[in-house]
N, C-alpha and C positions, 0 to 999 in steps of 0.2 A: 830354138824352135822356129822352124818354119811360117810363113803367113799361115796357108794352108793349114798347118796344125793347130795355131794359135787360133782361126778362123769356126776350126773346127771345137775346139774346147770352150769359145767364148759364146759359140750359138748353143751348146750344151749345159753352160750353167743357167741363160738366160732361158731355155727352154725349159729347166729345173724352176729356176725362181717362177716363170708363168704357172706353171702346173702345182708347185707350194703354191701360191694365192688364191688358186681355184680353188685347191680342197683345201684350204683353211676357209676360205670362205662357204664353203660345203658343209665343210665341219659348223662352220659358226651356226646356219641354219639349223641344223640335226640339235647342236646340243641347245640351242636357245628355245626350238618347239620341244623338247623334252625336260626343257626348263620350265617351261609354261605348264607344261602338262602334269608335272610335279607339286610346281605352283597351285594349279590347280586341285589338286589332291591335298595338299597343306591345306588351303585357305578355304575350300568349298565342303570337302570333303573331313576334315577333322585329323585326316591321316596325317602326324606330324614330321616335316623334312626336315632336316637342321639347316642353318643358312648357309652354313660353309658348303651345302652339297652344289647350289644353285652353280657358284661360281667352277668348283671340279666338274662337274658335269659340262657346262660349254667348256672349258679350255682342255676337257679328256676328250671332246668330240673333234675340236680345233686341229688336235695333235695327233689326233689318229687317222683323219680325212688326210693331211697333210701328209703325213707317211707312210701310208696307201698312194697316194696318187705319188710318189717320190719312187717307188717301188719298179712303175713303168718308165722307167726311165727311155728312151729312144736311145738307138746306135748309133754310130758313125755316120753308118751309111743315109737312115734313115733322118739326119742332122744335114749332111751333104745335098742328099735330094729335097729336102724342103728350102734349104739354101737355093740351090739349083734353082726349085719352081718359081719360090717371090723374088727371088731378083735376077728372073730370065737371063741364065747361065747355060742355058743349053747340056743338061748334063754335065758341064765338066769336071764338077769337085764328085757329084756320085760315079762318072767313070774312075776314077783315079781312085775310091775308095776300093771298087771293086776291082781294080786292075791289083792294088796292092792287095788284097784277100787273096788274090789267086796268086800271089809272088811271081807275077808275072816278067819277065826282063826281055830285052831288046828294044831294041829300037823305038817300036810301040809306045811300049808302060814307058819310057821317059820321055818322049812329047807329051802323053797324057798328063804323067808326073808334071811336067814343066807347064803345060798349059795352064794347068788346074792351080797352081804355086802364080803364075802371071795374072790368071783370074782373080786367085783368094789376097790381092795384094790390093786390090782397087775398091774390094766389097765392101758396103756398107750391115756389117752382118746386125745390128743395132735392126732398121728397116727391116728385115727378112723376119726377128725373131723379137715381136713387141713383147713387153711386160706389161700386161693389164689388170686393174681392175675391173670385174665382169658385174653385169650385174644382180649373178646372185646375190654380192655385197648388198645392195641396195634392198635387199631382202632380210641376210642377215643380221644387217646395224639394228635397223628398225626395232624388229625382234628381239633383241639383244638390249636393245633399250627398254623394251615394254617390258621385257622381265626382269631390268634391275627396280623400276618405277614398282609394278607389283610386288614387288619383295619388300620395297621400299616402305611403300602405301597403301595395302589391300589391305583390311584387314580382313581377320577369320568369320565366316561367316557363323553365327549361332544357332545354328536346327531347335525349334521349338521354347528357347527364350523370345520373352519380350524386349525388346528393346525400349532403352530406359526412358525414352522421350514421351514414350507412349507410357509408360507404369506414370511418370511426371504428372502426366495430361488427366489421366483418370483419376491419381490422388488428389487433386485439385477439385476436379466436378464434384468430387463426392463429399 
């Protein structure tokens, strides 16, 4: 395998891993507010949710944000040109993609070929193509946290019982 090619496969997985962590972190959002909102209906509402759903629910939304956004994966070429841009390459790994789509030969397509092989040998494609945590995360931990605590610790609220502190208080006065 060529740099070039190596260059080009290794900004594609890490362009992969960015865009899994977004929409996991997507996902985490989605299903942790439909956690809550569940939560909600459990514990305010009377409507009973089992507790196993809390945790299927965030990790069905986790998993489905993730393989949705896995879905759009970017080409080649589209890999090369953003190569290209952040680490001011002048075009030459997206000519060579494009040179090779047209099966191009002469002269031309192998300086291209060679330039773009001389280029992709020096890059630092790590730089061009970070892996982040964004901060939706910092959205969805939170969240995610508030609804194992509510699961944890809320309890049901009673429509129209007394609560016992108060029946206590009044058996006493009287």
């Amino acid at each position: 395998m060529t740099a070039f090619e190596r260059a080009i496969r290794t900004a594609g997985r890490r362009v992969a891993a960015d865009h899994v962590i977004l929409g996991a972190g997507r996902g985490l959002v989605i299903g942790a507010a439909a956690g809550l909102a569940a939560l909600g209906l459990d514990r305010v509402a009377g409507l009973p949710v089992p507790i196993e759903a809390y945790p299927a629910l965030v990790g069905a939304a986790v998993v489905a944000a993730a393989v949705l956004v896995m879905r759009r994966r970017p080409g080649r070429l589209a890999l090369a040109v953003r190569l290209d841009r952040r680490l001011d390459l002048k075009d030459r790994l997206g000519t060579s993609v494009a040179v090779g789509r047209g099966r191009l030969e002469g002269p031309f397509a192998q300086l291209v070929r060679r330039d773009a092989e001389h280029a992709a040998q020096r890059l630092d494609v790590r730089r061009a193509t970070p892996i982040r945590v964004t901060r939706v995360w910092a959205v969805g931990v939170p969240l995610a946290a508030l609804l194992a605590a509510g699961v944890a610790f809320l309890p049901a609220v009673a429509w129209g019982a007394e609560p016992a502190s108060t029946a206590a208080s009044r058996a006493a006065i009287s």
